[in-house]
N, C-alpha and C positions, 0 to 999 in steps of 0.2 A: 488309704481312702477306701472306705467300704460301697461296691459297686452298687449302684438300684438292684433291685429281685422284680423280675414279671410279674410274679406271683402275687406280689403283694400291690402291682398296678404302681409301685414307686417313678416320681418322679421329682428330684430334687432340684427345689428353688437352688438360682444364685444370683439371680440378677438384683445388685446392692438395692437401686431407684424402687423394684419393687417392694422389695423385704421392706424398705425403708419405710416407704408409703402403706403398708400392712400394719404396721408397728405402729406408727399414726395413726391409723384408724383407731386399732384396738384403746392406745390412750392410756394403759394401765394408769391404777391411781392407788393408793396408798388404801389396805383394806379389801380391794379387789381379790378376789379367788380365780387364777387365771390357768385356764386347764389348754394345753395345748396339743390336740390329737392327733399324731403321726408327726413328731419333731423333725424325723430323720437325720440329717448328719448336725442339726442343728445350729443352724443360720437363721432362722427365725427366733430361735431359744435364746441364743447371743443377746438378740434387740431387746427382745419382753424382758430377760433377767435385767438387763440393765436399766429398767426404768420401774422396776418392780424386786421386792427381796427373794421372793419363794415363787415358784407355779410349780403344775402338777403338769406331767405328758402322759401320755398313755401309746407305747408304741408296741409293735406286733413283733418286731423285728428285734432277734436277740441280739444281734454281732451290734445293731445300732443301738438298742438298747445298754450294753456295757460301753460303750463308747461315750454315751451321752452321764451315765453316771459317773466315768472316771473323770468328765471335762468338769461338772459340776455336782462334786458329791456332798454339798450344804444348802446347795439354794435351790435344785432340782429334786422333787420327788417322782422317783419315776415307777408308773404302773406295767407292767412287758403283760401284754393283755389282746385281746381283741377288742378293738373300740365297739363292734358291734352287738359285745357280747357285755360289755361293762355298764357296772353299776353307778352312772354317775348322781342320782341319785341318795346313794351312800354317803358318796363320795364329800355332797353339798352337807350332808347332817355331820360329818365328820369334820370338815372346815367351818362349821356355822354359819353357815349361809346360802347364797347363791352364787353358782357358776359365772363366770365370763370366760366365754368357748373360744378358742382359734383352732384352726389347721387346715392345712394344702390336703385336703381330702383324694383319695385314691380314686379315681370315676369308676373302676366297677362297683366300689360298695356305695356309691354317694348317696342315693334317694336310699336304698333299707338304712345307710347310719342315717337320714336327715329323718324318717319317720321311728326310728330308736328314739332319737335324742325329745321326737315328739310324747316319749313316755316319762319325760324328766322332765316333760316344761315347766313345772311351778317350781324348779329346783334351779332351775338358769335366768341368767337377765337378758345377755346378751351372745351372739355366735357371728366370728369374721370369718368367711371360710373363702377359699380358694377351689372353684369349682370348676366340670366342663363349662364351657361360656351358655351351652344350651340348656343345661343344667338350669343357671341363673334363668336365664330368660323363660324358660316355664314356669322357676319361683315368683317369678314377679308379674309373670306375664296379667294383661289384662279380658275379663269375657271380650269373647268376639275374635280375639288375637288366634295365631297359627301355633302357638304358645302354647294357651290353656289349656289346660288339661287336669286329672289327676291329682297331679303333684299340687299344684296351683291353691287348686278347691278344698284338697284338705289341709295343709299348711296354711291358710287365710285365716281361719277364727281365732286360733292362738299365735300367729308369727306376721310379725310385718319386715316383711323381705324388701333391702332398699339395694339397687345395684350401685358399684363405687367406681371399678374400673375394669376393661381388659386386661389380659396380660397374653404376650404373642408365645411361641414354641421356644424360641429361643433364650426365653428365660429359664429353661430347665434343661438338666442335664439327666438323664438324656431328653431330648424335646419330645413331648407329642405330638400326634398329627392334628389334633385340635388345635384353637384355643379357648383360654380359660379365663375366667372371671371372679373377682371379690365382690363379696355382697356381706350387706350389713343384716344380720337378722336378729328385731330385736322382739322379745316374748312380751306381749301384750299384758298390762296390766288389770284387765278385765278382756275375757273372749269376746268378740267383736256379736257374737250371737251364741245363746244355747245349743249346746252340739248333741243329740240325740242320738241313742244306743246306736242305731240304723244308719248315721251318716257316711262310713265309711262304709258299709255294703252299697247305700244307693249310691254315690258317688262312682265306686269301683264297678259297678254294673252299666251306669251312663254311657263310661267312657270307655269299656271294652266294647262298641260299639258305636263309636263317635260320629258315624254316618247316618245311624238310624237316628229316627225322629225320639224321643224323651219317653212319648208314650210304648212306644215297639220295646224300646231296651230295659223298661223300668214294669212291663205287662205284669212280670211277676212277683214284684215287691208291692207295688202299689195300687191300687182300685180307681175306678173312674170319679170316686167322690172324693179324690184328692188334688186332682185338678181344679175340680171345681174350689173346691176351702182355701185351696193356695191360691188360686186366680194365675197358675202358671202354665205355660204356654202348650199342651201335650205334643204339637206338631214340633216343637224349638227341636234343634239341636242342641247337645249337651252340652257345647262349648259358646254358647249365647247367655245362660244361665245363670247368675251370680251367685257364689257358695250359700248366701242367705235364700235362697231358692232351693237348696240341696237340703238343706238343713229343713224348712217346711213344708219337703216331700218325707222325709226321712223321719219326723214325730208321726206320720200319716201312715207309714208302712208295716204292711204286715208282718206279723211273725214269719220270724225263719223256721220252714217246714223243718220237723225232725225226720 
């Protein structure tokens, strides 16, 4: 039995009820391209292969890496990579098609992989992930909530994040001192709104300042005649806001000074 590593944030599922219930969600179907990032000792792998011929994993860890290719060296293709450095993109032109995501994600990398994987969105359908539980609830969180933030705002015009269930510490071995959560996220088949060059600068300037009023945090991307064209609030708070408000600051915005 190959032990978790710190390093790598490992924390392996084993509680049967949830794996079981994860495996459900996802639903493999016949045709499905199912990648699953960070297998680990592969409890999860067991479930998908058995309802599915082939998936892809992608895992960082060598010792589990040859572990998981001796258990299943014809129906597992396995990438020994970093997920947040991988191509899955590639990955999708190589399988002809599009992705269908899982993995019990490692909470230090979760938001840099969940804005990675936002470089492959038109290469995915769908992602079951297993996350910190606060994690989730910023994905989904609603404007106005304690929530919003960031994460929220730019994940919204391509991802519709549904939550599905908790999961307590004692599902993993070794447990964390959180808990964690499954959410469904699935890629929009049209962006909810046009996302403009400037969205992720205004966004990320908003809310490195989530105290200050819209107008104070945002002085230096955007001019007084963008309030007025948007009709948005310059006194609001950045987390009252809705991303299609981000989005109609952010065609407004000035160039980034060289």
């Amino acid at each position: 039995m190959i032990q978790a590593r710190k390093r790598f944030g490992q924390h392996f599922l084993h509680d049967p009820s949830v794996l079981q219930r994860i495996a459900q969600a996802v639903d493999p179907r016949p045709g499905d391209h199912i990648v699953e990032i960070g297998p680990g000792q592969g409890a999860l792998t067991a479930l998908l292969l058995a309802r599915t011929e082939r998936i892809d994993a992608v895992e960082i860890d060598r010792d589990l890496a040859a572990l998981l290719r001796q258990r299943w060296p014809d129906t597992l293709t396995l990438h020994e990579a970093d997920a947040l450095k991988f191509d899955f993109a590639a990955l999708a032109r190589e399988r002809g098609g599009p992705l269908r995501m899982v993995g019990n994600l490692p909470y230090n990398i979760s938001t840099p992989l969940l804005f990675h994987l936002l470089d492959a969105v038109d290469h995915v359908v769908d992602l079951h992930v297993m996350l910190q539980k606060e994690v989730v609830d910023r994905m989904a969180a609603a404007p106005g909530s304690d929530a919003y933030g960031r994460l929220t705002v730019m994940l919204a015009p391509r991802l519709d994040v549904q939550w599905l269930f908790d999961v307590g510490p004692g599902a993993f071995q070794p447990p964390p001192r959180v808990w964690s959560a499954v959410a469904r996220v699935i890629v929009r088949a049209q962006p909810l709104f046009e996302v403009p060059a400037a969205y992720g600068r205004v966004v990320a300037a908003a809310f490195s300042q989530r105290r200050k009023t819209v107008r104070n945090s945002l002085r230096d991307i955007v001019g007084p005649e963008a309030w007025e064209a948007t009709g948005v609030d310059p006194g609001a708070r950045p987390e009252v806001l809705a991303p299609a408000q981000f989005a109609a600051l952010a065609a407004l915005a000035r160039p980034r000074a060289l």
